[in-house]
C-alpha positions as CSV (number, residue, x, y, z in Angstrom):
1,X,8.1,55.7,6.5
2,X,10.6,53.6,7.5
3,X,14.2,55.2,8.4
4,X,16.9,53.5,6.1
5,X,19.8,55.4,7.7
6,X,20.9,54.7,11.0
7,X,22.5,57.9,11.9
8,X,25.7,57.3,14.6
9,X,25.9,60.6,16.8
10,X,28.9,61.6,18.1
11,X,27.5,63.0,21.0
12,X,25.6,59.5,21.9
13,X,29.1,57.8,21.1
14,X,30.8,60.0,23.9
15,X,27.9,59.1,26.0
16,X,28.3,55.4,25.4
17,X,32.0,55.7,26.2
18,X,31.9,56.7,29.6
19,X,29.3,53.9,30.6
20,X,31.1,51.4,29.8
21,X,33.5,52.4,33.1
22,X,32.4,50.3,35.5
23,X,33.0,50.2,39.3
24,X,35.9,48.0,38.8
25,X,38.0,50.7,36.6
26,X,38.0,53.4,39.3
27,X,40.8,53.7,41.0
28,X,41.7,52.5,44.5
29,X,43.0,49.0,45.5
30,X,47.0,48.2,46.3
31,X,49.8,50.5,45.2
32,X,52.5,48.8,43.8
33,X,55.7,50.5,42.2
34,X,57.6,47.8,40.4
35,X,56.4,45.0,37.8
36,X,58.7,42.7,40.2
37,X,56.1,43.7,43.3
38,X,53.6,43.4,41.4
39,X,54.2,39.3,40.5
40,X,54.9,38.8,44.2
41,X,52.0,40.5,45.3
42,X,49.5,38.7,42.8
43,X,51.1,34.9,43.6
44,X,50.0,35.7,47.1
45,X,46.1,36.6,46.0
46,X,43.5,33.4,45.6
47,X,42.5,32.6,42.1
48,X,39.9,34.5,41.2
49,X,37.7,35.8,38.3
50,X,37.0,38.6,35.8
51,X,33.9,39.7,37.8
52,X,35.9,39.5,41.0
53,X,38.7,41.5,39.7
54,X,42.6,42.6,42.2
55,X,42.5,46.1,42.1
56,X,45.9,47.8,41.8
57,X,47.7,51.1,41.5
58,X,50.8,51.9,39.5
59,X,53.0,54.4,38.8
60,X,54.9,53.6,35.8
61,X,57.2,54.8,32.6
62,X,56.7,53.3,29.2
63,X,59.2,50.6,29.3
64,X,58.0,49.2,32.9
65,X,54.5,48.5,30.6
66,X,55.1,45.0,28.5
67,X,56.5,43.7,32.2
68,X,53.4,44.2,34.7
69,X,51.8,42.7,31.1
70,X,54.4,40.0,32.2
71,X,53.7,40.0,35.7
72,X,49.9,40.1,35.2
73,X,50.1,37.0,32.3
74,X,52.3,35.0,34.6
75,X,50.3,35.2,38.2
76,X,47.4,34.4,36.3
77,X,44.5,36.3,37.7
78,X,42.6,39.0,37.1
79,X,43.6,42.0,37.4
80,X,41.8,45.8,37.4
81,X,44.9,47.8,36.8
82,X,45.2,51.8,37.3
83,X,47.9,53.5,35.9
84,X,49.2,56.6,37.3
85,X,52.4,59.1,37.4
86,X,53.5,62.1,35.5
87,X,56.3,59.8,33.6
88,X,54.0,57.7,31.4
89,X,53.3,59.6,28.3
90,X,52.6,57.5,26.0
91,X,51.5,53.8,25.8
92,X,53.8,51.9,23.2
93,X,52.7,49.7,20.7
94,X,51.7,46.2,21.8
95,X,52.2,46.9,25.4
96,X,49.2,44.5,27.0
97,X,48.9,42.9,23.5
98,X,47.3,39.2,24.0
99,X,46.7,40.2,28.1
100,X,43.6,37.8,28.8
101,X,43.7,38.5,32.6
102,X,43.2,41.9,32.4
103,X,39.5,43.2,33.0
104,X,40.2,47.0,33.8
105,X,42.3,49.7,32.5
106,X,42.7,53.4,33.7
107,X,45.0,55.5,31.6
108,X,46.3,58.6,33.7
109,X,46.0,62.4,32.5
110,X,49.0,63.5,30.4
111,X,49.1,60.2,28.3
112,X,48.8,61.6,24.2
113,X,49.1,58.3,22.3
114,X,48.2,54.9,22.2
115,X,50.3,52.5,19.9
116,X,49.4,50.2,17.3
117,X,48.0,46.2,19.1
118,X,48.4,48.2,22.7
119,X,45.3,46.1,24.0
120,X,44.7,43.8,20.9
121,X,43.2,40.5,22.0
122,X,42.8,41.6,25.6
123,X,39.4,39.7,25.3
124,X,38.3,40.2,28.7
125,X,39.5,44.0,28.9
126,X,35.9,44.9,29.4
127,X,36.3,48.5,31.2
128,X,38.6,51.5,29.3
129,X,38.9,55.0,30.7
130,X,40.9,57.4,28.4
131,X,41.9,60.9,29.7
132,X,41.2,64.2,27.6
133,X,44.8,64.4,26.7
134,X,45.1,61.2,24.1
135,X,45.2,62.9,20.6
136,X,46.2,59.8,18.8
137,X,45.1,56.0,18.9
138,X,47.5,53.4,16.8
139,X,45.5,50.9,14.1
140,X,43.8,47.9,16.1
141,X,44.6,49.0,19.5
142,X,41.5,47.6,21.0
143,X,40.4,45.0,18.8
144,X,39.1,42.1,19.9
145,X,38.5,43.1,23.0
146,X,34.9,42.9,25.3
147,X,34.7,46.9,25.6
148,X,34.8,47.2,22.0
149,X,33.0,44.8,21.1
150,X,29.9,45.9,23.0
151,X,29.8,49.2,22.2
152,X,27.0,49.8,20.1
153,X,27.4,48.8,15.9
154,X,31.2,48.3,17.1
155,X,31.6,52.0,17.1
156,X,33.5,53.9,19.6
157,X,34.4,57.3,20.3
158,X,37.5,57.8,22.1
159,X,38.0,61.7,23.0
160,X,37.1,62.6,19.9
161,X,39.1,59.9,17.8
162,X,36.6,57.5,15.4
163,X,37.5,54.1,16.3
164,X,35.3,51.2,15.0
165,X,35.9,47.3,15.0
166,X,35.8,46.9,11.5
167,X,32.8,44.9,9.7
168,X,30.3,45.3,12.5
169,X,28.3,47.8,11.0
170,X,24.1,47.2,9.1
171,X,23.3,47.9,5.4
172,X,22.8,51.7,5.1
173,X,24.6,53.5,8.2
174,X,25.3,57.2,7.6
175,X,27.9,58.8,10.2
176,X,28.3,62.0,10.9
177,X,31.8,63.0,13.2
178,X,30.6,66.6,14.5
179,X,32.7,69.6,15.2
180,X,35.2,68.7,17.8
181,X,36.9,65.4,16.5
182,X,40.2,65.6,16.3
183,X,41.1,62.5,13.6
184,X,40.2,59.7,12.4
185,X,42.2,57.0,13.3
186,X,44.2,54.3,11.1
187,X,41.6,51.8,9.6
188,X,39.3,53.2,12.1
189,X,36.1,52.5,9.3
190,X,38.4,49.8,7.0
191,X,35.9,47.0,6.0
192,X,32.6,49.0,6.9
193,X,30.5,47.4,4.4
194,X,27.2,49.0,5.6
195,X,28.6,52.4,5.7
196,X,27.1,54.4,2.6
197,X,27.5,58.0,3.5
198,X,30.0,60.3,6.0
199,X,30.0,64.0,7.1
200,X,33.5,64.8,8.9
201,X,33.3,68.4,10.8
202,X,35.3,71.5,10.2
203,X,37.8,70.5,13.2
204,X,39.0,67.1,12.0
205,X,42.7,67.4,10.9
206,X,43.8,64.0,9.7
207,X,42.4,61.0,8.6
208,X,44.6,58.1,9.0
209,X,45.9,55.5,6.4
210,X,43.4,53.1,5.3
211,X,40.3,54.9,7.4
212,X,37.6,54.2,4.9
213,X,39.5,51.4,2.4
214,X,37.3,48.5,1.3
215,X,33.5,50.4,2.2
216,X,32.6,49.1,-0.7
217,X,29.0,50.7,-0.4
218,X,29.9,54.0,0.7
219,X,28.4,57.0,-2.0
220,X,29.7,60.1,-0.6
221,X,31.7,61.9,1.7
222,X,31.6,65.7,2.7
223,X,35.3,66.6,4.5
224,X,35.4,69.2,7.1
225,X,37.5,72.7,5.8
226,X,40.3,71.7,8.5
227,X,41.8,68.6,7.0
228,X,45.4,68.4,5.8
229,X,46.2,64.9,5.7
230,X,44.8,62.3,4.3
231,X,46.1,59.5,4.1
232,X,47.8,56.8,2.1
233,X,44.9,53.9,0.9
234,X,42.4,56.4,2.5
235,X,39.6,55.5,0.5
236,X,41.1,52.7,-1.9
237,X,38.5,50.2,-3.0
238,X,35.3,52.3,-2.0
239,X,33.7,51.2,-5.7
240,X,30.6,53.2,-5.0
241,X,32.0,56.1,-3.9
242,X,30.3,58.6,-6.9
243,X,31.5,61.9,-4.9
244,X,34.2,63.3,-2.8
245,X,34.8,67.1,-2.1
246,X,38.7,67.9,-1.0
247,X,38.9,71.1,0.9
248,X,40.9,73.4,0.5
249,X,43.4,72.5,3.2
250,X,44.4,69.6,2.3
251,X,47.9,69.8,1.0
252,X,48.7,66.9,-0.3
253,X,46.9,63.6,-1.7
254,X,48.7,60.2,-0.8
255,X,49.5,57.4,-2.7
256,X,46.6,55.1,-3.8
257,X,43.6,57.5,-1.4
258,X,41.4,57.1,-4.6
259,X,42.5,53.9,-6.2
260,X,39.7,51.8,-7.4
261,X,37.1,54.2,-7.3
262,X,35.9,52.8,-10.2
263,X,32.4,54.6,-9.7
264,X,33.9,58.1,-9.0
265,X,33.2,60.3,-12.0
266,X,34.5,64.0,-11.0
267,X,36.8,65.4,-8.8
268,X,38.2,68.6,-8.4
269,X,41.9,69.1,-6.7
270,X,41.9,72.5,-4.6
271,X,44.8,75.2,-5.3
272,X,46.1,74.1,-1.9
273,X,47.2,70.6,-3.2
274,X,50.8,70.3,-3.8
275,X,51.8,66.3,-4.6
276,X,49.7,63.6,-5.7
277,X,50.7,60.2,-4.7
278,X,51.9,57.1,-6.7
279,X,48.4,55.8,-7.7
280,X,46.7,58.4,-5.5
281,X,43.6,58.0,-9.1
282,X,44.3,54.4,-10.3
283,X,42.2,52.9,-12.0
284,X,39.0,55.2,-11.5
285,X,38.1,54.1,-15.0
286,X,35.0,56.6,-14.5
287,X,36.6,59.7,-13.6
288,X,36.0,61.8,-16.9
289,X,36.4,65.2,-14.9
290,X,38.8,66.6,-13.5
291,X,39.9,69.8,-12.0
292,X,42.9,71.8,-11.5
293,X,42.4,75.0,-9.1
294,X,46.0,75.4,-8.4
295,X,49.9,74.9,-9.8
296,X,51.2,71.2,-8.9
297,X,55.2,70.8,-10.3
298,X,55.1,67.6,-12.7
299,X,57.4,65.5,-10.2
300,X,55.0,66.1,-7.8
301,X,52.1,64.5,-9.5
302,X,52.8,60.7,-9.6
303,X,52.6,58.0,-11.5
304,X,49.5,55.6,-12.4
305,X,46.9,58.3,-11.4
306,X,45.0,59.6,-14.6
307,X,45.2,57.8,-17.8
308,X,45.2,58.8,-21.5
309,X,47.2,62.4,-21.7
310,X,45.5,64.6,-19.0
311,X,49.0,65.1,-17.0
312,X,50.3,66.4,-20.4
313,X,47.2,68.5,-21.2
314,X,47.3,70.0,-17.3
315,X,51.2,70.4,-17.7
316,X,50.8,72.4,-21.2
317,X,47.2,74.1,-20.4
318,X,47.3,74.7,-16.3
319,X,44.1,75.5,-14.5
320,X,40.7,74.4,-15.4
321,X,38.6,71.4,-16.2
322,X,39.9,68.6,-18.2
323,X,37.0,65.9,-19.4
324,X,37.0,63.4,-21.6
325,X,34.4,59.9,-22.5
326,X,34.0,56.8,-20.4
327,X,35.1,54.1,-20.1
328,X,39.1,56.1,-18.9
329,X,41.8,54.4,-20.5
330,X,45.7,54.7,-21.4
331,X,44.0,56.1,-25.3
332,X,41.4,58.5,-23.7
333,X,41.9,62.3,-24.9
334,X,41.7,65.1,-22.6
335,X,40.3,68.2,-23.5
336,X,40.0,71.8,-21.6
337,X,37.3,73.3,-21.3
C-alpha cells in the first residue's frame, strides 16, 4: 500500500547536517587577525571561484563580523572562512547578510546564538558547521542560501533546533522532532503547506513566533510535556488544524497562537496557563468546547479570543467545560457542563 506520509527523522536530519561539511569548511588555510588584513591579504590572491575557495582563519569578537563581511564583499573572491576565539559568542543579526563570495563557514565552540538574516542571501554559502553549544537560531538566518536549499525537503536540523526553508515541503509530510530538540525556531515551519501532522518530544521548551502560521493543511499536533512558550502567531491561520493538546507546562498562551483556526472544535487550557493573549482564539468560529483546568485572573485573559459570553460564564462558574452550537458567534450561549 502506498505510504502517504513522508515521515522526516530527526536522527536522519542530524545525519544530513554533518554531510553537507565539505573539505573546504575544515579548518586550516591563512590566519588573519584583523578585517583590515584580511582585505589586504585577499587583493593579493588571483580571482578565483566557489569551487576553488581562500581558506582563512580568524579570531574575532562580534563587532569585527559585518567588516571581514566588508572585507570579503569588497576583494571579491571567494572565501572559506573559519572563525575561531573564545570572544565570539554570539553572531549578531545580519552579520554576512547578502555575502555572495562566501562558500564556507565554521562557527567555533562557545557561540549560543545566531541572529535574525545572519547568512540570508549568502547564495553560494554552500558548507555550515554549527558547534553543540548554539541554543538558539534567529528567523531566516540561512535562507536563501545553497546549504539550505539542498538539504533534503528544505529541512534542516541544526543541533537540535527545526529550521526549514519555508514552502519546500510535498502534500502529506508528518514530522516528528524526537526527544532531545531543544526549540523550534522562529517561522522555522511558516508556510509549510504539505505539512499535515507534528509530534514535538518531551524536551522541546519553546516554540518560536510564527513556527507553524499559515500550514494550512496541518490536522494535528501532539506537544511534548516540557513546553512553556509558545509563541505569538504560533499556529495562526492553520484552518485544518481539528486538534491541539497544551501540556501542562505551558504557562502562558500568546497573542493570536490560535487565530483562524477556523476548523478547531475543542481545546482544553491546562491549570498551568496563566494569560491568554489578545486574539490568542479569534475567530475559531468552530471551537464549541472549551476547558478550564485552572484559575486565570480576568485581565489576564484578553480580548477577541472566545465569542458569545464564555469569559463571563468562566469568570462566574470557574473550572470545567463550557460548550455551546456551531457556527461561534458574538450571540452564542455558553453553558457548563
Amino acid at each position: 500500500m502506498k505510504n502517504t506520509f513522508k515521515v522526516v527523522s530527526i536522527a536522519l536530519m542530524a545525519v544530513f547536517m554533518f554531510t553537507t561539511t565539505t573539505c573546504f569548511g575544515q579548518s586550516g588555510g591563512q590566519t588573519i587577525n584583523s578585517p583590515e588584513a584580511l582585505k589586504t591579504y585577499l587583493d593579493k590572491q588571483p580571482v578565483n571561484g566557489p569551487d576553488k575557495p581562500i581558506r582563512v582563519t580568524m579570531s574575532a569578537n562580534a563587532p569585527m563580523l559585518p567588516k571581514i563581511r566588508e572585507a570579503i564583499e569588497a576583494a571579491g573572491k571567494y572565501v572559506s572562512l573559519t572563525l575561531s576565539g573564545n570572544a565570539l559568542t554570539t553572531i549578531p543579526d545580519q552579520a554576512f547578510s547578502e555575502c555572495e563570495t562566501l562558500v564556507s563557514i565554521t562557527i567555533p565552540n562557545g557561540v549560543t546564538s545566531i541572529g535574525v538574516w545572519a547568512f540570508i542571501r549568502c547564495t553560494n554559502l554552500a558548507s555550515v558547521t554549527i558547534p553543540d553549544s548554539v541554543t538558539s537560531i534567529g528567523a531566516f538566518a540561512f535562507a536563501e542560501t545553497a546549504w539550505l536549499n539542498k538539504q533534503p525537503n528544505g529541512v534542516v536540523y541544526i543541533n537540535k533546533i527545526a529550521y526549514v526553508y519555508k514552502g519546500t515541503m510535498p502534500a502529506n509530510t508528518s514530522i516528528i522532532l524526537l526527544d532531545g530538540t531543544k526549540g523550534i525556531a522562529n517561522q522555522a515551519f511558516n508556510n509549510c503547506t504539505g505539512l499535515t501532522s507534528i509530534t514535538i518530544g518531551n524536551s522541546v521548551t519553546s516554540i518560536g513566533r510564527h513556527a507553524f502560521s499559515d500550514c494550512r493543511n496541518l490536522t494535528s499536533v501532539t506537544i511534548g510535556n516540557s513546553v512553556t512558550s509558545i509563541g505569538e502567531n504560533a499556529f495562526e491561520n492553520c484552518n485544518s488544524l481539528t486538534s491541539v493538546n497544551i501540556p501542562n507546562s505551558v504557562t502562558s498562551i500568546e497573542r493570536s497562537t490560535f487565530g483562524n483556526c477556523t476548523s478547531l472544535t475543542s481545546v482544553t487550557i491546562p491549570n498551568s496557563v496563566t494569560s491568554i493573549g489578545y486574539g490568542a482564539f479569534e475567530n475559531c468560529n468552530s471551537l464549541t468546547s472549551v476547558t478550564f483546568q485552572g484559575t486565570i485572573a480576568s485581565d489576564k485573559l484578553g480580548s477577541y479570543n472566545f465569542r458569545g459570553d464564555l469569559i463571563e460564564k468562566y469568570l462566574a462558574g470557574g473550572v470545567g467545560t463550557y460548550k455551546t452550537t456551531a457556527p461561534v458567534n458574538d450571540r452564542s450561549v455558553w453553558t457548563k457542563q
